[in-house]
C-alpha positions in Angstrom: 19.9 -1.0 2.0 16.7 -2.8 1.4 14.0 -0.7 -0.2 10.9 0.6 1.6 7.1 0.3 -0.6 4.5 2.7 0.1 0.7 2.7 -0.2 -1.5 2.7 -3.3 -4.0 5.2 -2.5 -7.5 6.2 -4.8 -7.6 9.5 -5.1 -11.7 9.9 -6.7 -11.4 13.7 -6.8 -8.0 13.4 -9.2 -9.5 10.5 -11.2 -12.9 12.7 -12.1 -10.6 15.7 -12.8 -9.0 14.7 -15.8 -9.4 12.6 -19.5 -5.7 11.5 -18.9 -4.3 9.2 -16.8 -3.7 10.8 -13.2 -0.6 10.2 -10.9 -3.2 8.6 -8.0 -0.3 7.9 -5.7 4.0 7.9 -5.3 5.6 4.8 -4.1 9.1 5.4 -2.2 11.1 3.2 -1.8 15.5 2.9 -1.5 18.2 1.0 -3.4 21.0 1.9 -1.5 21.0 5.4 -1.5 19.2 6.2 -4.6 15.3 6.6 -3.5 13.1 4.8 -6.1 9.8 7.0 -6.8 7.1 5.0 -9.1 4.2 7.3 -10.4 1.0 5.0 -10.0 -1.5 5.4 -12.3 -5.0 3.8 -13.6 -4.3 0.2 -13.6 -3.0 -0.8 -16.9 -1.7 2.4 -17.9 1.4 3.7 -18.8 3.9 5.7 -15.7 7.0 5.8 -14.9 10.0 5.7 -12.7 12.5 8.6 -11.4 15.7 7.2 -9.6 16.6 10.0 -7.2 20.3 9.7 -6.2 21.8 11.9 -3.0 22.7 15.4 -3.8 24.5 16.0 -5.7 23.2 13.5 -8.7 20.9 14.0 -10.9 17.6 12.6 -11.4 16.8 9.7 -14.3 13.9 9.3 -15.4 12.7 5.7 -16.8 9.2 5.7 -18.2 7.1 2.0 -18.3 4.8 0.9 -20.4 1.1 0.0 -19.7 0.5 -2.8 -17.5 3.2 -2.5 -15.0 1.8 -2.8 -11.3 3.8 -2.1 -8.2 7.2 -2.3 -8.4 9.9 -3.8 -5.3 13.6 -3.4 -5.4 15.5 -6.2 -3.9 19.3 -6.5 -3.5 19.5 -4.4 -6.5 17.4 -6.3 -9.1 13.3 -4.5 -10.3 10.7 -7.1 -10.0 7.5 -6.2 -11.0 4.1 -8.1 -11.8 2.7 -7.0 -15.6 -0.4 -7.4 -17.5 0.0 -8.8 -21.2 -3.1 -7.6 -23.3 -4.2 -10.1 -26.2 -5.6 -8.6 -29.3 -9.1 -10.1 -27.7 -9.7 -7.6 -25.3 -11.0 -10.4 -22.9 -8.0 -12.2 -22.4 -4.7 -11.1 -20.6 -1.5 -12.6 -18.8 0.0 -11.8 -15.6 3.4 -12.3 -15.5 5.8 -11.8 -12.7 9.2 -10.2 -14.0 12.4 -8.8 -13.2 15.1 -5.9 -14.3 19.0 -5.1 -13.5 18.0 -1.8 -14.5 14.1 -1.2 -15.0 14.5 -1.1 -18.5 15.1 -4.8 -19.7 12.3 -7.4 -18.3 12.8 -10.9 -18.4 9.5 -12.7 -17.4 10.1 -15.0 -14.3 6.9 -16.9 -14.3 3.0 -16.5 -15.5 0.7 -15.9 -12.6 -2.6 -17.9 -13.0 -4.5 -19.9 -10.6 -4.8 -23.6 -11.0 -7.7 -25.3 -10.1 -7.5 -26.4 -6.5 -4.8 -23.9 -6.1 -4.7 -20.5 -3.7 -4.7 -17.5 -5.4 -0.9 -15.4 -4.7 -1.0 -11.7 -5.1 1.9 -9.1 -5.0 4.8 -11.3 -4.8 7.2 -9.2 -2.6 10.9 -10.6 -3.2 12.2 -11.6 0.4 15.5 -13.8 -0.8 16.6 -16.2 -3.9 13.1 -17.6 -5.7 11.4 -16.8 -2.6 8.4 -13.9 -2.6 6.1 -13.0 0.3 2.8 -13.3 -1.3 -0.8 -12.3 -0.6 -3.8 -14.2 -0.4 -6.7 -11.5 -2.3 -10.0 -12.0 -0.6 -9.8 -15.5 0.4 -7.5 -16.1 2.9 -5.1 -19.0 3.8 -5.1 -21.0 6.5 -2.9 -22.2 9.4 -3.9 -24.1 12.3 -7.5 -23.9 11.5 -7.3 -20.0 11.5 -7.3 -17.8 8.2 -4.4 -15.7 7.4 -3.6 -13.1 4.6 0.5 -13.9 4.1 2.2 -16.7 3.2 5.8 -17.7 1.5 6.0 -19.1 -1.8 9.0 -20.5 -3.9 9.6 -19.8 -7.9 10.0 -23.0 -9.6 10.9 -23.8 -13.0 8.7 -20.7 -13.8 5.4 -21.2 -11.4 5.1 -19.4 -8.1 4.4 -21.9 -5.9 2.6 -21.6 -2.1 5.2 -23.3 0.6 4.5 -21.8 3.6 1.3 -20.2 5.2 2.2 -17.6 7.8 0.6 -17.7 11.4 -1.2 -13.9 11.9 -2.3 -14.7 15.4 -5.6 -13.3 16.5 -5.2 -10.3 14.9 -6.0 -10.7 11.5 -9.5 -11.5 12.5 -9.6 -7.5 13.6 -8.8 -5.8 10.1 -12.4 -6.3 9.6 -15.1 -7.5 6.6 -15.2 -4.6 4.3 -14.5 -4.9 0.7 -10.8 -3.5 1.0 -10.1 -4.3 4.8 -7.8 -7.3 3.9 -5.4 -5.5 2.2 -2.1 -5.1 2.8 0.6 -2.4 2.3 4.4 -3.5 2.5 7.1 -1.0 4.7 10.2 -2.7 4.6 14.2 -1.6 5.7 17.4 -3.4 5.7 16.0 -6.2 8.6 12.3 -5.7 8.5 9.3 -5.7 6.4 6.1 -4.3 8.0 2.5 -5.6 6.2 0.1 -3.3 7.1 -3.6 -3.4 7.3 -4.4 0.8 6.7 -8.3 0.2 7.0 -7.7 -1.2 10.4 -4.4 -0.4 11.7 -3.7 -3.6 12.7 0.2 -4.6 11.0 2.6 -7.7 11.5 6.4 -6.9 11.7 8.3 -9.8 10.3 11.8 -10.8 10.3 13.2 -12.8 7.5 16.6 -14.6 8.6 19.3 -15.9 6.2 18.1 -19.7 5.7 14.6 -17.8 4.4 12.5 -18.9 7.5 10.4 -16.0 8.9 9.3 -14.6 12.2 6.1 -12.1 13.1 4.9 -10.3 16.1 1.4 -8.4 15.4 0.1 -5.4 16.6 -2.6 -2.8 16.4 -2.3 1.1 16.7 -5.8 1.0 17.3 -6.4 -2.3 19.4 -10.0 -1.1 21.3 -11.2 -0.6 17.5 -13.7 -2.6 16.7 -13.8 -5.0 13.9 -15.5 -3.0 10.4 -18.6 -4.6 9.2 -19.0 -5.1 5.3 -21.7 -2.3 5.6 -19.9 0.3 7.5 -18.2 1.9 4.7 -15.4 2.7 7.2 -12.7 5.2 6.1 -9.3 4.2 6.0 -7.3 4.3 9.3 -3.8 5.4 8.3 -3.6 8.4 6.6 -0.1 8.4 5.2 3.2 6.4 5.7 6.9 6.6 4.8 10.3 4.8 5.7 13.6 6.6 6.3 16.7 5.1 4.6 18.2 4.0 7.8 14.7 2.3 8.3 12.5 4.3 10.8 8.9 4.1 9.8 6.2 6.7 10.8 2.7 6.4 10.1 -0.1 9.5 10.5 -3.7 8.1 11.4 -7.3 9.1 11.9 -8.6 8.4 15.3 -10.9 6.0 16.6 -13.5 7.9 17.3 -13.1 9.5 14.0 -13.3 6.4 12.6 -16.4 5.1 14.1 -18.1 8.7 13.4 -16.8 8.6 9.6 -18.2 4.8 8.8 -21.4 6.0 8.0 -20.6 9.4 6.2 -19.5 8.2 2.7 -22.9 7.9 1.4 -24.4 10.0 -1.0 -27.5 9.8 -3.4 -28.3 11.4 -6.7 -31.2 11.6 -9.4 -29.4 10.7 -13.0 -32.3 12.5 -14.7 -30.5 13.8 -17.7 -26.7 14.5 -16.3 -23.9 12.3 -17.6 -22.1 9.9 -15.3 -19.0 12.4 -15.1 -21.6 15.2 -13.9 -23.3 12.4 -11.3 -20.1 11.8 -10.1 -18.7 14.6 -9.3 -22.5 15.2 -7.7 -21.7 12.2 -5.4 -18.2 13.0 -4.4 -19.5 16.8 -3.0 -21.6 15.1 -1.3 -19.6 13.1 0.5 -16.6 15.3 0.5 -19.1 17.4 2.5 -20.1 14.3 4.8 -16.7 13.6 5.3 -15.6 17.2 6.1 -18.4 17.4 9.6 -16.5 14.3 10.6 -12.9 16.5 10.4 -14.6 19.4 12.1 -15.9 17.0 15.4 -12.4 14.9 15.5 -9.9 16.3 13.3 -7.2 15.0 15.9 -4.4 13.2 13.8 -1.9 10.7 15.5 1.3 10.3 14.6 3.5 7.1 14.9 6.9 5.7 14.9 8.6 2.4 14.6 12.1 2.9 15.4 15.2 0.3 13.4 15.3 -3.0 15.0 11.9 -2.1 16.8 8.9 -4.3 16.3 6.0 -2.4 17.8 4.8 1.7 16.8 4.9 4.1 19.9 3.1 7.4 19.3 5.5 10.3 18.7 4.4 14.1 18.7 3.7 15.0 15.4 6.8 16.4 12.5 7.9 20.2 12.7 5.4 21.9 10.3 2.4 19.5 10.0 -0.7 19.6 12.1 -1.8 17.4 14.6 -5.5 18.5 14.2 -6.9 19.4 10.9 -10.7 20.9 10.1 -11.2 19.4 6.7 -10.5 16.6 4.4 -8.7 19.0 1.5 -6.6 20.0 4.7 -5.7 16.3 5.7 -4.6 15.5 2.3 -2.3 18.3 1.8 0.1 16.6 4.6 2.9 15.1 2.5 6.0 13.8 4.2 9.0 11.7 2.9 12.6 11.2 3.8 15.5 11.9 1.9 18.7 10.5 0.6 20.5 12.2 4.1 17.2 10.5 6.2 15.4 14.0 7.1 11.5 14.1 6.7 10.9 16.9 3.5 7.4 18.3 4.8 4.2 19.3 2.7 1.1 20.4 4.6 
């Protein structure tokens, strides 16, 4: 069973918190039967990974050093991208690089940008020496249209662009905004699912055995309009997770929440003589605040389900013991669901 990759998610209340390093987000994903959980951190720090095999194994922890990004299981085999810090603190290396075991990294290839070249970011293994890559804030393109996915080949150790991927329409509907073109990877056993969670707008694609891949796009909010760069939108999808048999369900705001909450995030303070961690945490009550008048007029959550094999989300009522309507945001984030090793949802609200 191929593995399934969950969001990186900025939690500003955990980061202000604490001196050290906070655990912002967990990304689940499966090899096999043993679910992969990688603690991310602060970009550059140290975290770790805790292989969680069915019951009745025993959990093994593996910690990483700093400058390990995400993490993707593939057929077995850790690949990872990883900053190299010089002893001049304004230089470092990306490399991309990859374990039997999450302990031993041999570097595959540097990641840099030639002149003239496209930028690739989070290379996603999808077969041998071939990655489904990014394109960062400038897109590709394909057919004179811009698109934000693309297949590239490892090559006598350069990743190398060699096919852009056709998005259709609706990547021009994820919107402007600083963080609108990002993309979070679901993937199963005959799927991978690139989803846009500012939006809600996501591209199932189908990778077949000669490496050649399919898409259909869709939108679980298609009357939404586009974000402007000013709207300060908040983020569509509130939470996602993949069973091990490869059902995916999503939770998201709703579109009127959404269109209500783009202009709710700002805040304003006088630094007169506070220090920034005392203006900060001035800012984020203020907008915590903001944000929590938006829950109270549409606190509605919608719940969502791609089914194996399926290629479009249907709505679904929401899990035994969550909510589907919440008054807060401190309420919203304390919905945590995940599947198991036996593929039933474990539920935190």
């Amino acid at each position: 069973m191929r593995p399934a990759f969950l969001p990186l998610v900025l939690n500003l209340t955990a980061l202000l918190a604490s001196a050290a390093p906070p655990v912002i987000e967990e990304a689940r994903q499966w090899n096999g039967a043993t679910q992969v959980i990688q603690d991310l951190v602060f970009p550059g720090e140290p975290s770790r990974l805790r292989l969680v095999p069915p019951p009745p194994g025993a959990t093994v922890e593996i910690p990483l050093p700093k400058g390990f990004d995400r993490i993707h299981v593939f057929d077995g085999v850790y690949y990872a991208t990883r900053w190299v810090q010089f002893e001049n603190p304004t230089l470092r290396r990306l490399d991309l690089v990859s374990s039997p075991d999450a302990r031993s990294w041999q570097i595959l290839a540097e990641l840099k940008t030639e002149p003239g070249e496209p930028y690739l970011g989070n290379p996603v293994p999808i077969g041998r020496d071939r990655f489904l890559v990014g394109s960062g804030s400038r897109p590709f393109s394909i057919n004179g249209r811009p698109s934000g996915l693309g297949i590239a080949i490892l090559h006598k150790g350069r990743l190398k662009l060699d096919t852009v991927l056709d998005m259709g329409d609706t990547w021009a509907k994820v919107g402007q905004g600083p963080f609108d073109h990002n993309l979070t990877i679901l993937r199963d056993e005959d799927r991978i699912v690139a989803l846009a969670e500012r939006s809600g707008a996501y591209w199932v694609l189908s990778v077949n055995p000669t490496g050649t891949v399919s898409l259909k796009a869709g939108h679980l909010l298609p009357d939404l309009p586009p974000a402007k760069p000013q709207d300060n939108r908040p983020r569509a999808v509130l939470l996602s997770t993949v069973s091990p048999e490869g059902t995916v369900l999503l939770a998201t705001r709703s579109q009127a929440h959404l269109l209500a909450g783009q202009n709710a995030s700002k805040a304003s303070a006088i630094l007169g003589n506070q220090d920034r961690k005392a203006l900060m945490q001035q800012l984020s009550a203020q907008i915590a605040t903001q944000q929590d008048a938006v829950w109270k007029a549409h606190g509605e959550i919608l719940w969502w389900e791609l089914a194996p094999h399926a290629t479009a989300f249907k709505r679904r009522p929401a899990p035994e013991g969550t909510p589907d309507r919440v008054e807060s945001g401190a309420q919203a984030n304390r919905i945590k669901v995940s599947f198991n090793g036996k593929g039933e949802l474990d539920v935190k609200s």
